[in-house]
C-alpha positions, 0 to 999 in steps of 0.5 A, a space after each residue: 870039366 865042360 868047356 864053360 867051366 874049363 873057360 871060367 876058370 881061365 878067366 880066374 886064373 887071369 884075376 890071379 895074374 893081375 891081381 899078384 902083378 898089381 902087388 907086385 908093381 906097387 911092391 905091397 898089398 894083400 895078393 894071397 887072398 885076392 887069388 884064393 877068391 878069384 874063383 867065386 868073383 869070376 862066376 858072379 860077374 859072369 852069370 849072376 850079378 845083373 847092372 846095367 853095363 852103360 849105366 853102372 849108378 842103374 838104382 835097381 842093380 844088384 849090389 856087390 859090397 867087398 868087405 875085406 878092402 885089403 883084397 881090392 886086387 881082386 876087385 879091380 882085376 874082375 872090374 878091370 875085365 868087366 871094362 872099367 878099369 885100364 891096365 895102366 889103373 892097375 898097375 898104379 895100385 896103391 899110388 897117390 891120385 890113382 883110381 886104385 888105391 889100397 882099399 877100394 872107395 866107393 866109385 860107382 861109375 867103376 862098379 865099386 859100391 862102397 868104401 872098404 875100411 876096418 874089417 867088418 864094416 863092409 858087409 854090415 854096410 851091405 846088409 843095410 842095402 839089403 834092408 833099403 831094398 825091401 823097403 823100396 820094394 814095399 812101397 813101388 814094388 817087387 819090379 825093382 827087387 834085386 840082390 845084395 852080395 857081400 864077399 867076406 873073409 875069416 877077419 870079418 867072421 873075428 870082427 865083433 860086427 859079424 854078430 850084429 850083422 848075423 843076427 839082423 839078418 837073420 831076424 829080418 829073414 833078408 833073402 836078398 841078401 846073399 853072404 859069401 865066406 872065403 875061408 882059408 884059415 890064413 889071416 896077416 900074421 897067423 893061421 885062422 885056427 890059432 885064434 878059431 875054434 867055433 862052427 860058423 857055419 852052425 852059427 849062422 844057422 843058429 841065426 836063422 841063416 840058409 847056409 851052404 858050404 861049397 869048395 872055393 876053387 870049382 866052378 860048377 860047385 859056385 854056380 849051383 850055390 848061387 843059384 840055390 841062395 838066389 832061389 831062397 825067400 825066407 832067409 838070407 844065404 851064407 855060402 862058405 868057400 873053402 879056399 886056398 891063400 895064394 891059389 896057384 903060387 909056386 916057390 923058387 925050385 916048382 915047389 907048392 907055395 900055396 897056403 901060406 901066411 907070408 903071401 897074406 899080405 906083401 908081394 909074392 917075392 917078397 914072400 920068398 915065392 917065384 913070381 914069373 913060376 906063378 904067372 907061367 903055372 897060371 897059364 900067363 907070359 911072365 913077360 906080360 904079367 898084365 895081359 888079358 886072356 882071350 876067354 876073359 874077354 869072351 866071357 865078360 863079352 858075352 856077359 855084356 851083352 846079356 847084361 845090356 838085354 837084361 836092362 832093355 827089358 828092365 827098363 820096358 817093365 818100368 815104363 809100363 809100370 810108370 804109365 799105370 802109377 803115375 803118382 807112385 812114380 813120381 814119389 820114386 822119384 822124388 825119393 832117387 833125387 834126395 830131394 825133401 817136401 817143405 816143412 813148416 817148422 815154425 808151426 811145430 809146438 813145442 812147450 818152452 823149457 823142454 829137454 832138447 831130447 823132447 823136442 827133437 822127438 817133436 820134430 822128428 814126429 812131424 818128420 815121420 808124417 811128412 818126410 816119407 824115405 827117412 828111416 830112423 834107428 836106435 840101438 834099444 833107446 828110443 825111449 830115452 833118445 826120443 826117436 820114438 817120436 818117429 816111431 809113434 807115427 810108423 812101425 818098425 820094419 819085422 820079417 815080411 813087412 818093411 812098410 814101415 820107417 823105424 829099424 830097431 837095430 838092438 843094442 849094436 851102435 857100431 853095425 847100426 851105423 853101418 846098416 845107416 852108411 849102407 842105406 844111404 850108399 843103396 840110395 832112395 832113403 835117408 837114414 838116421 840113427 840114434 843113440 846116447 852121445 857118449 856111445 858115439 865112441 862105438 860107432 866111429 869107426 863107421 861114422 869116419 867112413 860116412 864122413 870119407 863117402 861123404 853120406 847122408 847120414 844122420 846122427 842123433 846124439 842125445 844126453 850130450 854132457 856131464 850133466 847125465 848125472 846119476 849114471 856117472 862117469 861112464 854115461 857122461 861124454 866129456 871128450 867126444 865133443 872134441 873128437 867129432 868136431 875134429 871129424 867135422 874138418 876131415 876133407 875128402 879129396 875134393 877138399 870138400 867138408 866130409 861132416 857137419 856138427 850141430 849141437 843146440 847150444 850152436 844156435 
């Protein structure tokens, strides 16, 4: 093993420390997988994943989405090492008013980019940013391109979502956007292998995915993985990481107390492990659980370093760039602030008596003219939700030409809303999405995490009542209206109005 090598995995080690000590102090969370996964978090952060260090909102960084937020262990200890979280953070994971909670919210300023909800969501939202990237690129160029990372689990692969977020990825031919699968065959209360027999990594091929499969636990084998899905332009990458669930962990007499589903989720004691054989197995002080090695702050040193050299040169290129596209620059930066054109609503025509759904397509047609950021979806109901309106005056995004403005998202309403969720967290957009109100159910999920990050997301819910006759009781939305105005008094912890609901007859 070279003496990188040799020191990465130190480095991983000590991610496994901190992340098995966090659970411990809070006496519940997920450790298991947070130590099987140290191994791929220490080689992104310190070889591939490019911020700018001293500016972590940067908007051409690459972008890091954890989908399973039950591992926010991980993430914490490896941002923690990377010098935005504190010791005293980690050790009040979990607690009221910390900065570390259970499931990681989006906080840009310590390096987390998204919310992690429901399992799923988090790598669809990452997949929207993956588009948001390329249609900035189409318009200002491929001076700003960056990467999108999504880090998974075996319940992501189970949840639903995974196909959406497949096959649009795969269709769109994101070579931006770089997957990596933690398979341990653990979940919380069985083996994966009890519920999974199929071939993922087939799977994704099938959908036009590259797909690597490397092992999880060595160093030099993630480095050359990341480096061939890096090098990839016509498709998105999968690197599957055969991992061990509580790498590292040992029993009360020495004995291997790895691969085991009681460390999925509670403390290592509590799962009848030995934490203080753990910690000293691992290379670390029982005694200072909390401690950082020294080649971890070698690594994440020297990193820094080369990461603040990286942004000095990025921001030459856009100098020079901004001094030779003085209007385009302009229009970045109309686009990075959020701010909008004025819009002259009152000379909109719209004949009296129409269907409301008709003269949202009006409206939404003068915003595709004028409104140059906004990006529209539907889930194959443009036609009957009248978002075709926008579509008429754009094109939808294909594989290679994202200089359109519409994302045909299929039928797929809970990823299309996560796709809008990440685009919005990207930046430099204003996504919206629409659909018949009465599948509102299916995006939920994903619209109560907008409203908890408190997005700008639009959504454009049409066929709004029982009068949707002739489909019958399956197409009329009778109660929805209830639980998204209830959605609409959620507070975040600012006490801040998280949604705003507008239904025409509010008028």
């Amino acid at each position: 093993m070279s003496s990188t090598n040799s020191k990465l995995t130190r480095v991983a080690d000590n991610i496994r420390i901190l992340s098995a000590a966090m659970v411990e102090k809070a006496k519940s969370g997920h450790p298991g997988g947070s130590m099987g996964g140290a191994d791929f978090m220490t080689v992104l952060y310190t070889e591939f994943l490019r911020y700018d260090p001293d500016n972590t909102s940067y908007p051409y960084r690459d972008r890091f989405f954890l989908d399973p937020g039950h591992m926010s262990p991980m993430l914490y200890s490896t941002l923690s090492l990377a010098g935005y979280y504190t010791t005293e953070d980690l050790q009040s994971l979990r607690q009221w008013g910390s900065v570390t909670p259970g499931h990681p919210e989006a906080d840009f300023a310590r390096g987390v980019e998204n919310t992690s909800g429901p399992l799923g969501q988090g790598h669809a939202m990452a997949l929207g940013a993956a588009i948001a990237e390329r249609f900035m690129a189409a318009r200002f160029g491929e001076w700003m391109a960056h990467k999108t990372y999504a880090y998974i689990s075996d319940g992501a692969v189970e949840e639903e979502i995974s196909q959406g977020v497949g096959r649009i990825a795969g269709h769109l031919g994101l070579s931006n956007f770089i997957m990596y699968y933690d398979s341990n065959n653990i979940q919380l209360s069985t083996k994966v292998d009890e519920v999974m027999t199929e071939n993922v990594a087939m799977k994704y091929e099938a959908w036009g995915w590259n797909v690597l499969s490397v092992d999880g636990h060595n160093i030099n084998e993630i480095r050359e993985a990341l480096v061939a899905a890096n090098s990839e332009t016509e498709r998105p990458t999968l690197i599957i990481g055969r991992t061990v669930m509580g790498k590292g962990a040992k029993g009360p007499a020495g004995e291997s107390f790895e691969d085991k589903v009681s460390t999925h989720g509670q403390p290592l004691t509590a799962a009848g492990a030995d934490f203080a054989a753990t910690v000293k197995n691992l290379g670390g002080d029982p005694n200072d659980p909390f401690a950082v090695f020294s080649e971890s702050r070698e690594a994440f040193s020297e990193r820094r370093e080369a990461l603040r050299a990286w942004a000095s040169r990025q921001a030459e290129v856009e100098k020079t760039w901004r001094a030779e596209h003085g209007d385009l620059a302009r229009k970045l930066d109309m686009f990075l602030s959020g701010s909008l054109p004025e819009i002259d609503y009152k000379s909109i025509e719209v004949k009296a008596g129409v269907a409301t759904r008709a003269a949202s397509a009006a409206v939404l047609g003068v915003f595709a003219e004028t409104i140059e950021n906004m990006i529209v979806a539907s889930a194959d109901l443009s036609n009957s939700d009248k978002t075709d309106g926008f579509l008429k005056k754009t094109k939808a995004f294909t594989k290679g030409d994202f200089s359109g403005k519409f994302f045909q998202a299929g039928v797929s309403e809970l990823t299309m809303a996560c796709v809008a969720n990440g685009m919005a967290l990207h930046g430099g957009v204003i996504p919206a999405c629409g659909t018949f109100f009465v599948f509102s159910d299916y995006m939920k999920p994903a619209v109560r995490l907008s409203a908890l990050m408190r997005l700008h997301v639009i959504y454009i819910w049409t066929h709004d009542s029982f009068r949707v006759g002739e489909d019958g009781p399956t197409h009329q939305p009778i109660e929805h209206e209830a639980q998204i105005r209830l959605m609409e008094h959620l507070r975040n912890h600012h006490d801040e109005r998280s949604m705003v609901v507008l239904r025409p007859a509010d008028g």
